[in-house]
Each structure stands twice: as structure tokens, then as C-alpha cells.
C-alpha positions in Angstrom: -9.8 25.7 16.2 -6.3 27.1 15.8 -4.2 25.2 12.2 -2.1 23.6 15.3 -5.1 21.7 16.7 -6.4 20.9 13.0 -3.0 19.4 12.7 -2.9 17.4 15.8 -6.3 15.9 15.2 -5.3 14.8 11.7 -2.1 13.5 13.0 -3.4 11.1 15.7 -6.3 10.0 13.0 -3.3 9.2 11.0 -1.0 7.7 13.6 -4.4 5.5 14.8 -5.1 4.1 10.8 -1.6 3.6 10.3 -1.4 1.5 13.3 -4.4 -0.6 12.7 -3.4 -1.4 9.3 0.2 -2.3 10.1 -1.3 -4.9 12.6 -3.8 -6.1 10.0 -1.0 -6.0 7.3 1.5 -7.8 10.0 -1.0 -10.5 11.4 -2.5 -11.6 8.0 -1.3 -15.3 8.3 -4.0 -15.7 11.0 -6.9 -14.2 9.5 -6.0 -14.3 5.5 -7.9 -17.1 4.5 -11.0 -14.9 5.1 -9.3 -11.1 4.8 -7.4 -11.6 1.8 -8.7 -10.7 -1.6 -7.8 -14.5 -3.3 -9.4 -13.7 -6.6 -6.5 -12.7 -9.2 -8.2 -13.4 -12.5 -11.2 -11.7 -12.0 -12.4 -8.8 -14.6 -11.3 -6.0 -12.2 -8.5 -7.5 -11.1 -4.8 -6.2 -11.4 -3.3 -7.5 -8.2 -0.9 -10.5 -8.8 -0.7 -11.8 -5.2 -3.6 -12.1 -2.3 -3.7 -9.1 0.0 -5.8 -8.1 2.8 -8.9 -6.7 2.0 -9.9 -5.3 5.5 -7.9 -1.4 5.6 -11.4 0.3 6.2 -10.7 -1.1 9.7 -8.0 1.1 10.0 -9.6 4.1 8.6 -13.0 3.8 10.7 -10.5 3.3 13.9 -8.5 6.0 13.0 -11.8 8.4 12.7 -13.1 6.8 16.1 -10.2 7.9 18.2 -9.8 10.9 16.1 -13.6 11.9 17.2 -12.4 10.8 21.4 -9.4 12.9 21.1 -11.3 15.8 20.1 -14.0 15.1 23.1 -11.1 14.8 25.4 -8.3 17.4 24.2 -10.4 20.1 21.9 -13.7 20.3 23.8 -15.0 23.5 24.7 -19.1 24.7 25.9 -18.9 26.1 22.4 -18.0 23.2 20.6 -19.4 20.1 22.6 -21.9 19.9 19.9 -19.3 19.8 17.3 -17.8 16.1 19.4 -21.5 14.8 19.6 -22.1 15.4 15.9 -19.2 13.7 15.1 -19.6 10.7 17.2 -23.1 10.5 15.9 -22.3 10.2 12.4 -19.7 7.1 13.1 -22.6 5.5 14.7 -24.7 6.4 11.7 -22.1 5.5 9.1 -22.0 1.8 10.9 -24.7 -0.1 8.4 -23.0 1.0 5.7 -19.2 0.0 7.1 -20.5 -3.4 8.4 -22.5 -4.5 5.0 -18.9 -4.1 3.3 -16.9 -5.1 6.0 -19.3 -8.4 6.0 -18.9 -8.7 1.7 -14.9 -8.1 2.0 -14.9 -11.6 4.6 -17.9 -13.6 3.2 -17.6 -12.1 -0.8 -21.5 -13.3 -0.5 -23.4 -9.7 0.1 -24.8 -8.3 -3.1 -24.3 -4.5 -4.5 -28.2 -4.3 -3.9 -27.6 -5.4 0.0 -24.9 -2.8 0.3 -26.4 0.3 -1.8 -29.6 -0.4 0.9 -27.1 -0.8 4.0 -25.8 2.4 2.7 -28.9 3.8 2.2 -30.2 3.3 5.7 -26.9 5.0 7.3 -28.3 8.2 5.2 -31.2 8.1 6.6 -29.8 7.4 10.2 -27.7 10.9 9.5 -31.0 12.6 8.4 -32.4 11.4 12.3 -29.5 12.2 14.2 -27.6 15.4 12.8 -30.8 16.7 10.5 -28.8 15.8 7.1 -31.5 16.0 4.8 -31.5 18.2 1.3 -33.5 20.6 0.9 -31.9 22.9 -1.6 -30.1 21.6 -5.3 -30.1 24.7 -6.5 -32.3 22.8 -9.6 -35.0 24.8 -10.9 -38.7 22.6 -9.6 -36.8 20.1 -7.6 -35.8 22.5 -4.8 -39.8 23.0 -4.4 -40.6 19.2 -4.3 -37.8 18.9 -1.4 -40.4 20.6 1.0 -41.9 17.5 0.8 -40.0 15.5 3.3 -40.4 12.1 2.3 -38.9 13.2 -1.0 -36.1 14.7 0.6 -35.3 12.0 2.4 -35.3 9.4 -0.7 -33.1 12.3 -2.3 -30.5 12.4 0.2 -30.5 8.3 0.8 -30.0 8.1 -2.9 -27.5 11.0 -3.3 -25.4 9.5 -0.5 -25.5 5.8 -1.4 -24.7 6.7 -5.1 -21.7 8.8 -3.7 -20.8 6.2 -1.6 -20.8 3.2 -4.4 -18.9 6.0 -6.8 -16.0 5.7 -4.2 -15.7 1.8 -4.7 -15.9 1.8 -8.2 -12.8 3.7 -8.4 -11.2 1.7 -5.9 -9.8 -0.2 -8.7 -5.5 0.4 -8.1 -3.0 1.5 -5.5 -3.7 5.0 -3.7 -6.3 6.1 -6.3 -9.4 6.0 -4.3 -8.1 6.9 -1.0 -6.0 9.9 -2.7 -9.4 10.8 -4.4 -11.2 10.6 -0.8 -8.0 13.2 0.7 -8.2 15.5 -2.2 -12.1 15.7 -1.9 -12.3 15.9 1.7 -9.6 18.8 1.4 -12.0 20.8 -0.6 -14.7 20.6 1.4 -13.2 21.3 4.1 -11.6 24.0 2.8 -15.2 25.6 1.6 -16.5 24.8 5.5 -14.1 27.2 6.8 -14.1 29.5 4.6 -17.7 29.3 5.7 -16.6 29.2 9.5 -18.3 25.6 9.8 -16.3 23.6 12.3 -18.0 20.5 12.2 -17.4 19.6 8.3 -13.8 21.4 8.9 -13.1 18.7 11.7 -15.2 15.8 10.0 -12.1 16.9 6.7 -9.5 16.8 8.8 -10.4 13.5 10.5 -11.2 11.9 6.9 -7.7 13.2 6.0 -5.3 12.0 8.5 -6.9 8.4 9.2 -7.2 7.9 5.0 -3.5 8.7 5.1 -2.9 6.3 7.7 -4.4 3.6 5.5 -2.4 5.0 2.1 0.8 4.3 4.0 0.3 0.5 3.7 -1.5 0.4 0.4 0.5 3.3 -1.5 2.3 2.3 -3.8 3.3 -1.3 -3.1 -0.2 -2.4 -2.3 0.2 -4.3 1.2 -3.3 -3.7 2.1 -6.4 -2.9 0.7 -9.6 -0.4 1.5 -12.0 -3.0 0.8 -15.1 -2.7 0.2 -16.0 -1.6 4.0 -13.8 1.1 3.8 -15.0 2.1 0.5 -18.4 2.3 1.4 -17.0 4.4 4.8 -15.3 6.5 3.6 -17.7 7.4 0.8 -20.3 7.8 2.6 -18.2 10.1 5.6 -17.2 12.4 2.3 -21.2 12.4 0.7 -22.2 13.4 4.3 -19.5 16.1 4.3 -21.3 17.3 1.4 -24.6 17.0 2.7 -24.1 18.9 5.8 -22.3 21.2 4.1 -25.5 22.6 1.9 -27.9 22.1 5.0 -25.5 24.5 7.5 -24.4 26.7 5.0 -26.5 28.8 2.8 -24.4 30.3 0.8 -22.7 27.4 -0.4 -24.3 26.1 -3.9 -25.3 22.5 -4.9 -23.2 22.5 -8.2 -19.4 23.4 -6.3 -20.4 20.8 -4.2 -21.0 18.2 -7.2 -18.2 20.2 -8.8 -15.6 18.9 -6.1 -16.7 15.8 -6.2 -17.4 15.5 -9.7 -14.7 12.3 -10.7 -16.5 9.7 -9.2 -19.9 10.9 -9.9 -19.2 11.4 -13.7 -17.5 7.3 -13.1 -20.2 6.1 -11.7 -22.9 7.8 -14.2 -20.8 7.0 -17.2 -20.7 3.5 -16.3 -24.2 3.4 -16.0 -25.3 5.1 -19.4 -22.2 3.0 -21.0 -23.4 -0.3 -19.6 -27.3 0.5 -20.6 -27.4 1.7 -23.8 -23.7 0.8 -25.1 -23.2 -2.7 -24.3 -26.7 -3.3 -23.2 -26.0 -4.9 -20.2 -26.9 -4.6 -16.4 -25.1 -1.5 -15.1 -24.1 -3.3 -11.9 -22.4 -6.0 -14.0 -18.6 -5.4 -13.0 -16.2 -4.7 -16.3 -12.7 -3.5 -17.3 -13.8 -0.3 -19.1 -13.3 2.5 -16.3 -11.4 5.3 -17.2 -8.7 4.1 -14.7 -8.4 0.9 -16.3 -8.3 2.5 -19.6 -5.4 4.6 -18.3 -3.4 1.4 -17.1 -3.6 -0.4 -20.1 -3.1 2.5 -22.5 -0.9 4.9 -20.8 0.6 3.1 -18.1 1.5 -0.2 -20.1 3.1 1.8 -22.7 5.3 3.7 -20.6 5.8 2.4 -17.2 8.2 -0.6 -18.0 7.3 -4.3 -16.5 9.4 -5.2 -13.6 9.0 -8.8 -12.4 10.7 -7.8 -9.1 8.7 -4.4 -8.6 5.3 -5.4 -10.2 3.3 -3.1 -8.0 4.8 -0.2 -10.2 2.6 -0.1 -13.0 -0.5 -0.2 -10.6 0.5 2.6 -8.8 1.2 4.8 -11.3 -2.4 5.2 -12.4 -2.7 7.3 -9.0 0.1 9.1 -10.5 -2.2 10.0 -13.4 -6.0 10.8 -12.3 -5.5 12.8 -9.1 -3.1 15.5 -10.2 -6.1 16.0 -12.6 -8.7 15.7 -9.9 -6.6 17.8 -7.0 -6.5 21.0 -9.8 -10.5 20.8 -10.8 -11.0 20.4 -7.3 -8.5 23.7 -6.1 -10.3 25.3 -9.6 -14.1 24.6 -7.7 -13.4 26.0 -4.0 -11.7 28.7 -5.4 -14.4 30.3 -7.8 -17.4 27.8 -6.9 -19.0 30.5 -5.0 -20.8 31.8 -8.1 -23.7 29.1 -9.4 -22.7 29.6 -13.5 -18.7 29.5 -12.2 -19.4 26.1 -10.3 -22.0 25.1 -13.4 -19.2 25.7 -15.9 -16.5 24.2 -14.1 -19.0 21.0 -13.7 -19.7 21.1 -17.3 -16.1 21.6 -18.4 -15.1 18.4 -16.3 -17.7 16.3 -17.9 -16.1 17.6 -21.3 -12.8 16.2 -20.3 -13.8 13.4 -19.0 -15.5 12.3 -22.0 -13.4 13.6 -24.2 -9.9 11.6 -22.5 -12.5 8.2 -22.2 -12.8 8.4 -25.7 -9.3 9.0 -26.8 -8.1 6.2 -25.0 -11.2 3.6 -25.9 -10.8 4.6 -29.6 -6.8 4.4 -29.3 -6.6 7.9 -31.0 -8.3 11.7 -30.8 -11.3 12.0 -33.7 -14.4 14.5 -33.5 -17.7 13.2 -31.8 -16.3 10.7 -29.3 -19.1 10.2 -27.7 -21.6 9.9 -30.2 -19.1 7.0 -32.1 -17.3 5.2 -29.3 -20.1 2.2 -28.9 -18.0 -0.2 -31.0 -14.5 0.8 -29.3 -16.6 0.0 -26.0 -17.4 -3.3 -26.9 -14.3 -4.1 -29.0 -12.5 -3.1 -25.8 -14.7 -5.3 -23.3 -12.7 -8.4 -24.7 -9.7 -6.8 -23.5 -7.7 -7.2 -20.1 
């Protein structure tokens, strides 16, 4: 496909989401006493009025017609496989997009119910488009992937996890879905560099329907990606990454991780910090992510309160974390075709990522953050 058609496709994604989530947004009085997110005071919670909850609606129908434009406007003999693939990883992303779809209306169905929901979409991929790993580039597991079952708990696990990492971050205004654009960008960027189509165009779609959804929620927060499109879009970006390794040999495991590093470093953090720091269960929900951190330490000491305009502060986190994210992320497609470059560039994100979590849970830069932050953790979990 020509940059013109890549265009056009991400444009009617776009124009679809954007759509959708203006109706949503538009017709909240009928359905907000089950869309809208009514909780203000929980731990996570920044918002200071109820919003819909429901923008993964938009995003999923903005990839749906994105995929039937393509099958009507871009197919060719050569690329008919291209639409079916597509097609049949929306049908395989549905468990996943129902399960939160169902928690943002009911607020009833557990992070176990949805990891598994998200789990079995994985494993749907694995039957329909053959999206099971078999290569990490990791010394003795690569051999245990021959064994297929293994593989396949691998890839359910790899893909769930990815999939939850994208809703932990969902915490503010444009900083998840900007995170989604930015990581979708480099794979795609990788696939055609590669000359594979089918991630290209799963990229592009991702792109212009996420976009579609920022347009409501960034900056002033009208809707929200919910925990539906959370889990959808997380899982479309992990599949991206999947496929990506199974088409293309010579793309390595670690610029994969390394593009998607952020959430995967949030998400295993939060685990180790939870555990062993404030010995608690890691799926207990807290205030201690680095984007929280950065609101109430960077962005409440230089972003001004404005009664009138209180979305401001929330949105600037977004204005913080993916600038960082968007140059790691140029930084891994552009030397991640080496293993040690795309190890390093891992390695040197996990650096920074510890070493900005502890400047801003300590309140200042000292030596060892790591090693000495467990009481700034816990003397920070009593903050808001």
C-alpha cells in the first residue's frame, strides 16, 4: 500500500471513533447512570465530575469499519489475506473487549475475570492467525517454546499482561491512548521496514481510530477509554507485537519489549513494589504509579489550580510521560535491529525509570534509589 492509502485508512478509522464517541459523549443523559464512571473519591481517582466510561466503543467501531473499508476500497488477490487477518483478529479480540466493556457498566467483573477473558482472546489469535511465540530470543526458553502447550501459555500470558499494562496506565487524560499511538507507530514502522502489510495496516488502523477517541477525552476529559477499550486496545498493540516476531525473522524479541517497554516496566514495578515493598496483593489498586507520582509532584507544583479549567492539571501528565516514551520508542526502531542495541536500550529505560520513580517518591535525587525507597513507598501510600 501507497503512504496515500495508509493515510486514507487511518483517516476513516479516525473519522469512525470520533463519531461514535461524540454520540456516546452527546447521548450520555440516557445511558449515564450505567456508562458513567460515578466514583470520584476512589484511590485512583483524579476526575472531579462523572464521565462516560464506554470510549473503547468508539475505538473497536472505528477498527471495524476501518478493517471493511480496507476489504472494500484496498483489496487486491495479493492482499485478501491481509482483510481476513484483520477481521479475524477483531473477532478474536472480542472476549477481551466484552469482559471490560461488561466491568465498565456492571463495575462487578474482577481483574482475575478479565486477565482470563483476555487470555482466551490470545489464544483465539494463536487458532485463527497462528500468533503463537516461538522465539524470545532468551537463552533455554526459546527451546522449551517447541513445546506447544508452553508456547501457548507463553503468548496468553505475554498478551494478557500487555493488555492489563495498558489499563494500569489509563490513569489521566490522553496518556494511555497517546502511549497506544506512539507504540503502535513503532511497530508499525519496524513491519515495513520489514515489508509486513498486515501489522503495517493493523498500526495504522490502531492509530487513526485511538485518535478518534483522544479527540473527546484529550485534554478536557469528556469521555473515557474504559476499561473495554483498555483491554482492546492493549491486546490489538500485544498482538501487533506478537505477529510481528512470528512473520518476521529478523526482528528480535527485546526491540519489541524495547518499544513497548513503559507499561511493561509499570506493570512489573507495581508488582515487585506491591509484594515485597508494601507487602500487599499486587492487584490491590494504589496511588503510587509513576504517573501519579508525576501529577502530584511535578504537575501540582507547576501547573496552577484553575477552578474553571480543572481538567488542566490532569492533562498535563500526558504532557510529561509520552515525549519521554515517543523518543525511547524512535531510539528502539531505529537501532533495535541489533539484539545488545535493543538489550541496552531496554536496560537503559529500566534505569530511568527507576531512577525518576525514586526521585519523585523520595522528594529528592540520593544514590541507591531502589535499594532505599521502601519507606518513601509506604510513607507515600497515605498520600492523595
Amino acid at each position: 500500500m501507497s503512504e496515500i492509502q495508509f493515510f486514507q485508512l487511518a483517516l476513516i478509522a479516525f473519522a469512525a471513533s470520533l463519531l461514535v464517541s461524540m454520540l456516546i459523549v452527546l447521548s450520555q443523559k440516557w445511558h449515564g447512570g450505567l456508562s458513567h464512571d460515578h466514583d470520584l473519591d476512589g484511590v485512583q481517582k483524579v476526575h472531579t465530575t462523572a464521565v462516560p466510561r464506554i470510549g473503547g466503543l468508539g475505538v473497536i467501531t472505528g477498527i471495524l469499519l476501518g478493517c471493511m473499508a480496507f476489504r472494500s476500497f484496498y483489496q487486491t488477490g495479493q492482499t485478501s489475506s491481509i482483510s481476513a487477518d484483520m477481521l479475524l483478529l477483531l473477532v478474536a479480540s472480542l472476549p477481551a473487549f466484552v469482559a471490560g466493556l461488561i466491568e465498565d457498566f456492571t463495575k462487578r467483573v474482577s481483574v482475575r475475570m478479565r486477565l482470563t477473558a483476555t487470555a482466551l482472546s490470545a489464544l483465539a489469535a494463536s487458532a485463527l492467525l497462528g500468533a503463537t511465540l516461538s522465539d524470545l530470543d532468551l537463552w533455554g526458553v526459546d527451546a522449551l517454546l517447541a513445546f506447544v502447550p508452553f508456547a501457548l501459555l507463553v503468548t496468553a500470558v505475554v498478551v494478557a499482561g500487555g493488555s492489563n499494562a495498558i489499563n494500569i496506565i489509563d490513569g489521566f487524560n490522553g496518556l494511555s491512548s497517546s502511549t497506544i499511538v506512539i507504540m503502535a507507530a513503532g511497530l508499525a514502522a519496524v513491519a515495513l521496514r520489514c515489508g509486513d502489510n498486515l501489522v503495517a495496516n493493523l498500526g495504522v488502523l490502531c492509530i487513526g481510530a485511538t485518535l478518534g477517541f483522544m479527540a473527546l477525552n484529550y485534554p478536557r476529559g469528556k469521555l473515557f477509554l474504559g476499561d473495554g477499550g483498555a483491554y482492546f486496545l492493549g491486546f490489538w498493540v500485544s498482538e501487533m507485537a506478537v505477529l510481528l516476531l512470528v512473520r518476521n525473522a529478523s526482528v528480535n524479541a527485546w526491540q519489541v519489549l524495547s518499544i513497548c517497554a513503559y507499561p511493561v516496566i509499570e506493570v512489573l514495578f507495581s508488582i515487585y513494589r506491591r509484594r515485597f515493598i508494601q507487602k500487599v496483593s499486587p492487584g490491590a489498586p494504589d496511588a503510587l504509579h509513576l504517573h501519579t507520582l508525576v501529577y502530584r509532584r511535578i504537575v501540582f507544583r507547576y501547573v496552577d489550580k484553575n477552578s474553571s479549567n480543572p481538567w488542566k492539571r490532569n492533562a498535563a501528565v500526558a504532557c510529561i510521560i509520552p515525549p519521554v516514551v515517543a523518543v525511547c520508542v524512535a531510539v528502539s526502531v531505529a537501532v533495535g535491529t541489533s539484539i545488545a542495541m535493543s538489550i541496552l536500550t531496554v536496560l537503559a529505560q529500566v534505569v530511568i525509570y527507576v531512577a525518576v520513580y525514586g526521585r519523585l517518591v523520595r522528594g529528592r535525587w540520593t544514590a541507591g534509589e531502589a535499594a532505599r525507597m521502601g519507606a518513601d513507598v509506604t510513607a507515600n501510600a497515605k498520600l492523595r
